[in-house]
Backbone and ligand atoms as CSV (ligand in chain L), in Angstrom:
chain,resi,resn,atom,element,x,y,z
A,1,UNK,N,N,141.215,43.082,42.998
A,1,UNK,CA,C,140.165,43.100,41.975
A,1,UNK,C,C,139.196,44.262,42.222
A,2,UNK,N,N,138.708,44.743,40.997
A,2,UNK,CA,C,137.849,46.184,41.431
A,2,UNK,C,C,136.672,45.407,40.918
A,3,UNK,N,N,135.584,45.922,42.423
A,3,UNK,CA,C,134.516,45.702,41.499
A,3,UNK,C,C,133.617,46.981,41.149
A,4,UNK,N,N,133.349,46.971,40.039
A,4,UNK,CA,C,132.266,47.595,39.385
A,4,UNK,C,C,131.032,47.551,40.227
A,5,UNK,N,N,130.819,49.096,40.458
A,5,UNK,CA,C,129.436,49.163,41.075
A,5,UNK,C,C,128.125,49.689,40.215
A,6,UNK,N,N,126.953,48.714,40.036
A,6,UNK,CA,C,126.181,49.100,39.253
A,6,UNK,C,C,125.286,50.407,39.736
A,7,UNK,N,N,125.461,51.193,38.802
A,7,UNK,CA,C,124.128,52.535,39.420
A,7,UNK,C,C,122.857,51.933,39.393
A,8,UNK,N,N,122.426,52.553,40.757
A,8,UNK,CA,C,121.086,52.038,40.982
A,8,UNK,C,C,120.179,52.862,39.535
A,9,UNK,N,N,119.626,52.391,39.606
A,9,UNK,CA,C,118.102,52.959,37.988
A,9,UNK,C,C,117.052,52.993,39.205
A,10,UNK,N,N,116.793,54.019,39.597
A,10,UNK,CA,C,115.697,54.922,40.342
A,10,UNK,C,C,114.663,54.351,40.082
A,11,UNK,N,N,114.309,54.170,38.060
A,11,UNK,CA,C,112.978,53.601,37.867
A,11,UNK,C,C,112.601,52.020,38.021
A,12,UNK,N,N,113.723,51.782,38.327
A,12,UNK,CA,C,113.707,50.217,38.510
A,12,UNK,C,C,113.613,49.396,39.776
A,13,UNK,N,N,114.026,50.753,40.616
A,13,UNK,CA,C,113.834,50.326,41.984
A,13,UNK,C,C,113.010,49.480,42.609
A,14,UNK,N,N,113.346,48.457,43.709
A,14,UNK,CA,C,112.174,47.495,44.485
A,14,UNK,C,C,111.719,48.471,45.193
A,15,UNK,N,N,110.465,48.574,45.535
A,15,UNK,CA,C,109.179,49.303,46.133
A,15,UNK,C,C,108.832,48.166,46.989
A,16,UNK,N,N,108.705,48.134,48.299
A,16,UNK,CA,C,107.949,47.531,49.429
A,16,UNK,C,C,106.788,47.932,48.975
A,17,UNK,N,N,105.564,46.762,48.761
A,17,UNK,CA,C,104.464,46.927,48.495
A,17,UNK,C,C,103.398,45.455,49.323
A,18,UNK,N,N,102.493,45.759,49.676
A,18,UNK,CA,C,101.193,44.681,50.119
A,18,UNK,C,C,100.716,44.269,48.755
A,19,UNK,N,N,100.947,43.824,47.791
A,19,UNK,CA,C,100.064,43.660,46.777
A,19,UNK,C,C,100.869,42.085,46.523
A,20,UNK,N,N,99.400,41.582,46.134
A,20,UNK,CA,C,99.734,39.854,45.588
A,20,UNK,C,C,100.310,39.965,44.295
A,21,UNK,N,N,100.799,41.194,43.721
A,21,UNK,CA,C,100.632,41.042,42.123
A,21,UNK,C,C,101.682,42.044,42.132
A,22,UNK,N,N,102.751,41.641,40.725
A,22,UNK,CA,C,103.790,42.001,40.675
A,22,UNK,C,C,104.018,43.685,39.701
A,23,UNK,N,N,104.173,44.533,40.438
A,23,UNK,CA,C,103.826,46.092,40.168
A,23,UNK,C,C,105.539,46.543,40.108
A,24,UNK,N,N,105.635,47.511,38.983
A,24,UNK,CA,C,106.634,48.132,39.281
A,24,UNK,C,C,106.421,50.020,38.890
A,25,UNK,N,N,106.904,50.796,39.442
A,25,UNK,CA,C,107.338,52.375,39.180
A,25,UNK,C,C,107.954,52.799,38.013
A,26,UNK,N,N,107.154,53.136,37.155
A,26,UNK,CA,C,107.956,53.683,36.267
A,26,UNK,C,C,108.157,55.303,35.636
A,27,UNK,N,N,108.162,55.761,34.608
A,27,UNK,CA,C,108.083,56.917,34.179
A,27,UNK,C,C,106.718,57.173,33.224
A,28,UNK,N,N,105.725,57.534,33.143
A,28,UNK,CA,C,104.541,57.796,32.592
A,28,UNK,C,C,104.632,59.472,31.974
A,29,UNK,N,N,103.657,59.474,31.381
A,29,UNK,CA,C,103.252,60.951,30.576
A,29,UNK,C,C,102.903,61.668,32.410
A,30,UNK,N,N,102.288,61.362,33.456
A,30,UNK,CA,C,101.922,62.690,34.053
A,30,UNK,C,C,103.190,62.253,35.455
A,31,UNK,N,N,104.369,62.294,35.050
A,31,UNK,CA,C,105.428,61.716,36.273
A,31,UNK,C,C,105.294,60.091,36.628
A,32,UNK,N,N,105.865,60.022,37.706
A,32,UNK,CA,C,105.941,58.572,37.976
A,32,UNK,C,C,104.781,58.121,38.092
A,33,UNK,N,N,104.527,56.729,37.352
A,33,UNK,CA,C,103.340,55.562,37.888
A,33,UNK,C,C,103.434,54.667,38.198
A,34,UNK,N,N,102.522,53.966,38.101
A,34,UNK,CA,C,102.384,52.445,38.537
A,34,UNK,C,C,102.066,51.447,37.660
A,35,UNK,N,N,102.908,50.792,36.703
A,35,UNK,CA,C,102.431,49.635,36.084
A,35,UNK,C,C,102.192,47.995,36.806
A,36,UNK,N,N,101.771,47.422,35.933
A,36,UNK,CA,C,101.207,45.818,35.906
A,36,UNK,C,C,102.588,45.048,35.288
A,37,UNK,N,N,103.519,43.926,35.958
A,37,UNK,CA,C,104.317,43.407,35.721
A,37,UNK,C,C,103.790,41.891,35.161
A,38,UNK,N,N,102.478,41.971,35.240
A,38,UNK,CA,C,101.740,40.610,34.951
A,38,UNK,C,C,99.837,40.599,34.348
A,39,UNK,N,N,99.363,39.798,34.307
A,39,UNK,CA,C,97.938,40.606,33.789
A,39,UNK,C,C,97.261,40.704,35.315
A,40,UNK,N,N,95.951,41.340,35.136
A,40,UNK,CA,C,95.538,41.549,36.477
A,40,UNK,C,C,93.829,41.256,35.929
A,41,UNK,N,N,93.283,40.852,36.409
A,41,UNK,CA,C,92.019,39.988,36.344
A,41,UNK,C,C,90.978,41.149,36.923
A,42,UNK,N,N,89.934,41.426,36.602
A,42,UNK,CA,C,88.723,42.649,37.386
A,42,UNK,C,C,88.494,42.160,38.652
A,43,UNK,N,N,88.196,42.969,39.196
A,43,UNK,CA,C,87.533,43.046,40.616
A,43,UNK,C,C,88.829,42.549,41.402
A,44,UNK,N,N,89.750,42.380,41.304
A,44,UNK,CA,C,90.777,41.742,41.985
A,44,UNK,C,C,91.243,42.994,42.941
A,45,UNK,N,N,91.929,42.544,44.257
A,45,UNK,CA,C,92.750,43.525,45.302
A,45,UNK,C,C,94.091,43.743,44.971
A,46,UNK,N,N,94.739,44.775,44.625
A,46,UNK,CA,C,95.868,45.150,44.234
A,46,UNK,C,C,96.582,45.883,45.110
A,47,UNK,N,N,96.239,46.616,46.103
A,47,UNK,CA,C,96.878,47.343,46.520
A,47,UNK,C,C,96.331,48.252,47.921
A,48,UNK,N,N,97.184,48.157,49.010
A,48,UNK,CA,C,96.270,48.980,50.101
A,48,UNK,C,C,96.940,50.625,49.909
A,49,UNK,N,N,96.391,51.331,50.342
A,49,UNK,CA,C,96.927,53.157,50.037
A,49,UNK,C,C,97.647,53.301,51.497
A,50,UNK,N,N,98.536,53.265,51.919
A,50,UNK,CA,C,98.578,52.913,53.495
A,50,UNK,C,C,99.853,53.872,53.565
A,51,UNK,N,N,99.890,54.339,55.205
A,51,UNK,CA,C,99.843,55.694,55.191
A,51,UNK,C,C,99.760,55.612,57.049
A,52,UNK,N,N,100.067,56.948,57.269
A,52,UNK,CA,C,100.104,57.443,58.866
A,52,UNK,C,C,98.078,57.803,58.781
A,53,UNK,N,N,97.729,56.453,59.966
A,53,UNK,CA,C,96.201,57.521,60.273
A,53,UNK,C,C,96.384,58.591,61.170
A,54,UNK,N,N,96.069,59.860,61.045
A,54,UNK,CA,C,96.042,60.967,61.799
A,54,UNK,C,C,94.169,61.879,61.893
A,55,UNK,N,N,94.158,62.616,63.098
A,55,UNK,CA,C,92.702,63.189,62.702
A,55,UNK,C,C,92.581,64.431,61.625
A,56,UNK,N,N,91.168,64.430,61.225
A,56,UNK,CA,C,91.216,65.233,60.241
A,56,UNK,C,C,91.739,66.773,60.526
A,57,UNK,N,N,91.876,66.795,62.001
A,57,UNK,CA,C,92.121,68.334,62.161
A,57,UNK,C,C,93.829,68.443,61.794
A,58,UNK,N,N,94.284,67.237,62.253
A,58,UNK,CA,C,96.145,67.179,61.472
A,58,UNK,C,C,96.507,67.359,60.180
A,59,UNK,N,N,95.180,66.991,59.521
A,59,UNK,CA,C,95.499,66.638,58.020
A,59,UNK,C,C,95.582,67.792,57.625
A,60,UNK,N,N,93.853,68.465,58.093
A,60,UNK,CA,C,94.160,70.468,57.468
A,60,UNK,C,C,95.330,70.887,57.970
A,61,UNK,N,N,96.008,70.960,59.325
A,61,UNK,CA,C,97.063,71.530,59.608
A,61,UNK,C,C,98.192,71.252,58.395
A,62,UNK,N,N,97.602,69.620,57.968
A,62,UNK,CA,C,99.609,69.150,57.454
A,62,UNK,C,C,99.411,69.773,55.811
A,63,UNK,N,N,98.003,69.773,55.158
A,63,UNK,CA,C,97.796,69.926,53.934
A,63,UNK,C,C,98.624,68.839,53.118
A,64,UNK,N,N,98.589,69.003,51.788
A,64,UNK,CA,C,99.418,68.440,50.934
A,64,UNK,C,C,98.314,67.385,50.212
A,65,UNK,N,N,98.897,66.793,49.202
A,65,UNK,CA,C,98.450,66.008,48.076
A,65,UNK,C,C,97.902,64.521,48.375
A,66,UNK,N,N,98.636,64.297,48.912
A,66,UNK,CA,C,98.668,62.239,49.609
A,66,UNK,C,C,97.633,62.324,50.881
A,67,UNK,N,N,96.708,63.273,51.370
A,67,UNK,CA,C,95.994,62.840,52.431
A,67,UNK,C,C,94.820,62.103,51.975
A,68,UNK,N,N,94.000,61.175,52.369
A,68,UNK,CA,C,93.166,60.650,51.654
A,68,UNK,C,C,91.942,60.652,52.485
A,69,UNK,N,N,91.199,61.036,53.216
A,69,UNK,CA,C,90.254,61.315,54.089
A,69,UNK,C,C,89.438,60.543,54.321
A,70,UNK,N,N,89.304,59.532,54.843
A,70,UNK,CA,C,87.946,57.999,55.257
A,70,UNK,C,C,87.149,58.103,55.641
A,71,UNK,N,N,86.505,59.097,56.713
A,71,UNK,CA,C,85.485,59.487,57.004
A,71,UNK,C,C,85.263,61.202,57.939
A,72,UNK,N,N,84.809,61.036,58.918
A,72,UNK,CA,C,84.498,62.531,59.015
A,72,UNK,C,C,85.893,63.035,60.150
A,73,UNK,N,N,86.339,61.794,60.622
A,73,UNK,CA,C,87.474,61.941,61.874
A,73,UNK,C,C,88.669,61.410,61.196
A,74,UNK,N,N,89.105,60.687,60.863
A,74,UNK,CA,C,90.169,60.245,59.818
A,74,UNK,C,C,90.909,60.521,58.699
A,75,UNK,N,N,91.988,60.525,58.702
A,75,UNK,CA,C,92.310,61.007,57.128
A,75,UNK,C,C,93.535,59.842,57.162
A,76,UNK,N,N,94.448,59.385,56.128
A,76,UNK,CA,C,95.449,58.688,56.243
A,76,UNK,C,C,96.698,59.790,55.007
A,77,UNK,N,N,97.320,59.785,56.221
A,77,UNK,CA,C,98.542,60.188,55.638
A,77,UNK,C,C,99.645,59.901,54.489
A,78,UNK,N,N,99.904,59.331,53.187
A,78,UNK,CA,C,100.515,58.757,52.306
A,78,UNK,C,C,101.860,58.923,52.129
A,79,UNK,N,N,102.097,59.948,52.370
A,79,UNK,CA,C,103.473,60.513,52.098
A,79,UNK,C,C,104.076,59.676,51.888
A,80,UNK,N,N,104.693,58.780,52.895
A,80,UNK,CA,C,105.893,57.959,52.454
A,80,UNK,C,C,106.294,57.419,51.596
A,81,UNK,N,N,107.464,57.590,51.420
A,81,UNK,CA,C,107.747,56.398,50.009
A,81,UNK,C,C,107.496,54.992,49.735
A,82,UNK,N,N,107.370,54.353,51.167
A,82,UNK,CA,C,106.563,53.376,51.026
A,82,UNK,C,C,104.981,52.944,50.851
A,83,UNK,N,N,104.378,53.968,50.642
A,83,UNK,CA,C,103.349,53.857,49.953
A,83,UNK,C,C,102.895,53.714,48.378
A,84,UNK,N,N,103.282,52.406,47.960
A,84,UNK,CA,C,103.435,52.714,46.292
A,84,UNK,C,C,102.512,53.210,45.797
A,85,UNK,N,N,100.992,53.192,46.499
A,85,UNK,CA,C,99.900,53.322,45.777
A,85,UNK,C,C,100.004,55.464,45.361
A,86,UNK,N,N,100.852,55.790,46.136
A,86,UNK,CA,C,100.961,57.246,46.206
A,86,UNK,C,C,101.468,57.764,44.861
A,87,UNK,N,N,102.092,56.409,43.861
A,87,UNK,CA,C,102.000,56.794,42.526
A,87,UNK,C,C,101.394,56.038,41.685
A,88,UNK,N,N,100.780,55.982,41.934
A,88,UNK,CA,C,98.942,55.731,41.187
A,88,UNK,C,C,98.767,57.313,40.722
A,89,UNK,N,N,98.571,57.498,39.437
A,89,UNK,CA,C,98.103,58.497,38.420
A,89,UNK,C,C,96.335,58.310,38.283
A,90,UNK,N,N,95.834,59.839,38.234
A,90,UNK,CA,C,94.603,59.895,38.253
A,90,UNK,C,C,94.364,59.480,37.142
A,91,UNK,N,N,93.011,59.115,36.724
A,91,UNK,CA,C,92.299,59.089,34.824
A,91,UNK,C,C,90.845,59.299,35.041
A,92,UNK,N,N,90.719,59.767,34.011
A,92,UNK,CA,C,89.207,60.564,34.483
A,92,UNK,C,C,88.699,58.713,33.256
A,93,UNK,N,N,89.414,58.282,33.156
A,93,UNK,CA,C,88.857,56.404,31.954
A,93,UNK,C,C,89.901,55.090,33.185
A,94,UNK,N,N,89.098,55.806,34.483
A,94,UNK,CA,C,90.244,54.513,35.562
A,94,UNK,C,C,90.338,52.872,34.994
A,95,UNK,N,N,91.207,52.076,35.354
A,95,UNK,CA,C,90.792,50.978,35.366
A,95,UNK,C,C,91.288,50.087,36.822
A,96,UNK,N,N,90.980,51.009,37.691
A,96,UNK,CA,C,91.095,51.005,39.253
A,96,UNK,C,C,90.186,51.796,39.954
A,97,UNK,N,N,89.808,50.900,40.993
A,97,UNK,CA,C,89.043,52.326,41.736
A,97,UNK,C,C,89.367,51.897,43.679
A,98,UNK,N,N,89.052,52.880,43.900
A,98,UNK,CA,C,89.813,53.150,45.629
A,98,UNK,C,C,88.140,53.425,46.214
A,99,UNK,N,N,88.333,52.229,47.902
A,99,UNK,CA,C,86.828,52.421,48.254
A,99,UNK,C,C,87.958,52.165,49.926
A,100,UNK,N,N,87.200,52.624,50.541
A,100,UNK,CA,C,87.574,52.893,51.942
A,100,UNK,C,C,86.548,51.256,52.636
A,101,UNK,N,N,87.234,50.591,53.558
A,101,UNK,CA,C,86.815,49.402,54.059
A,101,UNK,C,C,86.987,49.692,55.622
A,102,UNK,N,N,86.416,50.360,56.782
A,102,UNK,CA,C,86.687,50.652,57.897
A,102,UNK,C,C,88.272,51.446,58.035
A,103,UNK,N,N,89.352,51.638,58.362
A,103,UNK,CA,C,90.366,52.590,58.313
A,103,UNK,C,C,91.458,52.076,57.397
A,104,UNK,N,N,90.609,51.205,56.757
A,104,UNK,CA,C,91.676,50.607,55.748
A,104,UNK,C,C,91.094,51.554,53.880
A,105,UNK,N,N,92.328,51.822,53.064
A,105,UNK,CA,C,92.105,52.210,51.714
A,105,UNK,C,C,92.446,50.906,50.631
A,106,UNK,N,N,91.435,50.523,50.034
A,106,UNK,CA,C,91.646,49.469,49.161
A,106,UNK,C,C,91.619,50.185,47.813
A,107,UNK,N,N,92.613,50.074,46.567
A,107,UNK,CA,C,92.351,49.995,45.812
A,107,UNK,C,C,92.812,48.468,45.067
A,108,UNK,N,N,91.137,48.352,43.630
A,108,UNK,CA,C,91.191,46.942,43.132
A,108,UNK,C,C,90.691,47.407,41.494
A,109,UNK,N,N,91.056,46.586,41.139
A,109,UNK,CA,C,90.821,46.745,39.320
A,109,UNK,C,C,89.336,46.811,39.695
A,110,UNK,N,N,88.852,47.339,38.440
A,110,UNK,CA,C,87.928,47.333,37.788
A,110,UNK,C,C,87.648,46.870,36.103
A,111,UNK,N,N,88.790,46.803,35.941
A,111,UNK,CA,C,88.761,46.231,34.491
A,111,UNK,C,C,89.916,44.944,34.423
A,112,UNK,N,N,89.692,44.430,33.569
A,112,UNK,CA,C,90.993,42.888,33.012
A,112,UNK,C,C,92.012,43.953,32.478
A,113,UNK,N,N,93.426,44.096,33.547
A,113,UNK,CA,C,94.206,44.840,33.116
A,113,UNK,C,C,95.461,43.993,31.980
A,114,UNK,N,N,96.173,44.569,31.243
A,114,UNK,CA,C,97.247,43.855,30.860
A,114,UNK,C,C,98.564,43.800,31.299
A,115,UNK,N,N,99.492,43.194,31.419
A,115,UNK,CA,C,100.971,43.344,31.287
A,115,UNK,C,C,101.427,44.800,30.663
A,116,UNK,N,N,102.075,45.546,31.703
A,116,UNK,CA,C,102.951,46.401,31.134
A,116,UNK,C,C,101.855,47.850,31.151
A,117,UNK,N,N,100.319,48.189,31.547
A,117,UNK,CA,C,99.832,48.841,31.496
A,117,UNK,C,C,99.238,49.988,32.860
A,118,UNK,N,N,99.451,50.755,32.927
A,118,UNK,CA,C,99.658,51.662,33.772
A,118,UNK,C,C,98.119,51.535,34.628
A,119,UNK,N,N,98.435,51.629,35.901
A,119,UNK,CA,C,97.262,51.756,36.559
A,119,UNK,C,C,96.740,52.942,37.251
A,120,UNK,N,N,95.553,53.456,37.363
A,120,UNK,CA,C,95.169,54.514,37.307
A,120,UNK,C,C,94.029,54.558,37.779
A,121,UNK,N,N,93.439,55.134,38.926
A,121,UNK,CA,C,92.099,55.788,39.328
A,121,UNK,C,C,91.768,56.903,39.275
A,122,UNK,N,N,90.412,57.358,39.075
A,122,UNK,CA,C,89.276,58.737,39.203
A,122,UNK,C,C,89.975,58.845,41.115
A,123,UNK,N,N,90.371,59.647,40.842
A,123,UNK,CA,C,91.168,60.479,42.428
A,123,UNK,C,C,90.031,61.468,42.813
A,124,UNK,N,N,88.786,61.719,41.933
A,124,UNK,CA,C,87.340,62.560,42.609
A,124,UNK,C,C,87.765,63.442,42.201
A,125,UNK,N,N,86.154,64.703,42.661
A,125,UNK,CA,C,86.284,65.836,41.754
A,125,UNK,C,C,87.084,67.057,42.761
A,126,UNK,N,N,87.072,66.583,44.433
A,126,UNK,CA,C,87.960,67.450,45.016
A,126,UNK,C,C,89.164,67.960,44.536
A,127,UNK,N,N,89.851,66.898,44.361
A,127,UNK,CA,C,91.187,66.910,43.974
A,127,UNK,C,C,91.368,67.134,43.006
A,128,UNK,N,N,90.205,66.618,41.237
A,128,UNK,CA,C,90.823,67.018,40.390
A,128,UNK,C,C,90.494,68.716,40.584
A,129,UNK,N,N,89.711,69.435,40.902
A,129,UNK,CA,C,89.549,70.515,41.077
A,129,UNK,C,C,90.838,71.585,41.711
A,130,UNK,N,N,91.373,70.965,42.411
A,130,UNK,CA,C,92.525,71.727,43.010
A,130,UNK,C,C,93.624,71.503,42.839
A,131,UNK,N,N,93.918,69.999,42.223
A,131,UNK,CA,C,95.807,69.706,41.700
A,131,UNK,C,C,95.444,69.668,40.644
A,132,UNK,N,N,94.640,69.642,39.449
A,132,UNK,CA,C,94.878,68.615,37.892
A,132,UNK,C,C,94.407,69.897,37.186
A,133,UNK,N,N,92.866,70.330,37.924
A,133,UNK,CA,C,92.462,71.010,36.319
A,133,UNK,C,C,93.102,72.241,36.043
A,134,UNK,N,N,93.645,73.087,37.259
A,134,UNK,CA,C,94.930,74.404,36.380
A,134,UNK,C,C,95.726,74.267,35.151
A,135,UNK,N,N,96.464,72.526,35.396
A,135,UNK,CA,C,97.407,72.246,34.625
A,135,UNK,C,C,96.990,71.554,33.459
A,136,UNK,N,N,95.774,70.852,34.017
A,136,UNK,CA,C,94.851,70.130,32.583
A,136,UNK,C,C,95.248,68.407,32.716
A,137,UNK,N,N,94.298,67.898,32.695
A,137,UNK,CA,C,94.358,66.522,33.042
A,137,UNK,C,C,95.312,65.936,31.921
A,138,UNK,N,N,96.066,65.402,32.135
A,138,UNK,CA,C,97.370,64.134,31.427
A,138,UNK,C,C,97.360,62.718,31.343
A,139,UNK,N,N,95.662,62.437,31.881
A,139,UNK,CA,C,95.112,60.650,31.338
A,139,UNK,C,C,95.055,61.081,30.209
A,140,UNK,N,N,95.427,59.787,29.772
A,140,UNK,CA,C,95.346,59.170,28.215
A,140,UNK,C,C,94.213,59.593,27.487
A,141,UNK,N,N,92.477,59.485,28.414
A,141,UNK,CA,C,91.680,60.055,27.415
A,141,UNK,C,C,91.924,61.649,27.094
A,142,UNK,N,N,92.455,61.846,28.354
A,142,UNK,CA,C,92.382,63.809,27.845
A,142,UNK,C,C,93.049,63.927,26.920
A,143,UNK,N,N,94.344,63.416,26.852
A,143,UNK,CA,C,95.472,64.087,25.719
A,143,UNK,C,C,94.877,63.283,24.552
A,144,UNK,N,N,94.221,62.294,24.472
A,144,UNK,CA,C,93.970,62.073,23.005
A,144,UNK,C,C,92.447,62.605,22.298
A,145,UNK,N,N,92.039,63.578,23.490
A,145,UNK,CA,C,90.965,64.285,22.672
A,145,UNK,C,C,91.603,65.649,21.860
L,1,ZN,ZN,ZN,91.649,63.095,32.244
């Protein structure tokens, strides 16, 4: 008997994630994101940003996009693919926001999210300054101005 092997769907993939709440990866307007598989209630904990801690002098050495910096000695490393929060899409209209809790990165709603709706934080003006605004911001409010 042959069996048929199903192709994996990349966008469908299980993601190892810390979150109480059921998130999946999908395809969005600015590359991959992060949707809501269920509703998500405000102020709620969704997600840790978690990551290699390294010192900040590693981070300038390592550069790149996913470092997230906690305080003046710290930075946490994201890279991995197991970091789902690493596709979290910026929005300058978040309905998430990311606050540092001792060497831990929390991000938690800020708004009553829905089923099926992409989640998204203000990533600051560092970053939008040096990855977003060359190319021009791709949240929802920008492109629909
Ligand atoms: Zn924007």
């Amino acid at each position: 008997m042959i069996k048929i092997r199903k192709k994996m769907n990349t966008h469908q993939k299980k993601y190892k994630h810390n979150s109480p709440f059921s998130l999946s990866v999908k395809r969005s307007k600015s590359g991959l994101g992060v949707f809501a598989n269920e509703p998500i209630r405000k102020k709620k904990f969704i997600l840790e940003y978690s990551g290699e801690l390294i010192p900040n002098q590693e981070a300038d050495r390592r550069g790149g996009r996913y470092l997230f910096k906690i305080n003046s000695r710290w930075t946490v490393d994201g890279r991995n693919r197991d970091n789902l929060s690493r596709y979290i899409n910026h929005s300058c209209k978040p309905n998430c926001e990311v606050e540092t809790r001792g060497k831990k990165i929390i991000i938690s709603s800020i708004k009553n999210i829905c089923t099926g709706e992409e989640l998204v934080y203000d990533y600051g003006k560092e970053y939008f300054d040096e990855y977003i605004k060359l190319s021009g911001c791709r949240c929802k409010r920008c492109l629909n101005h």
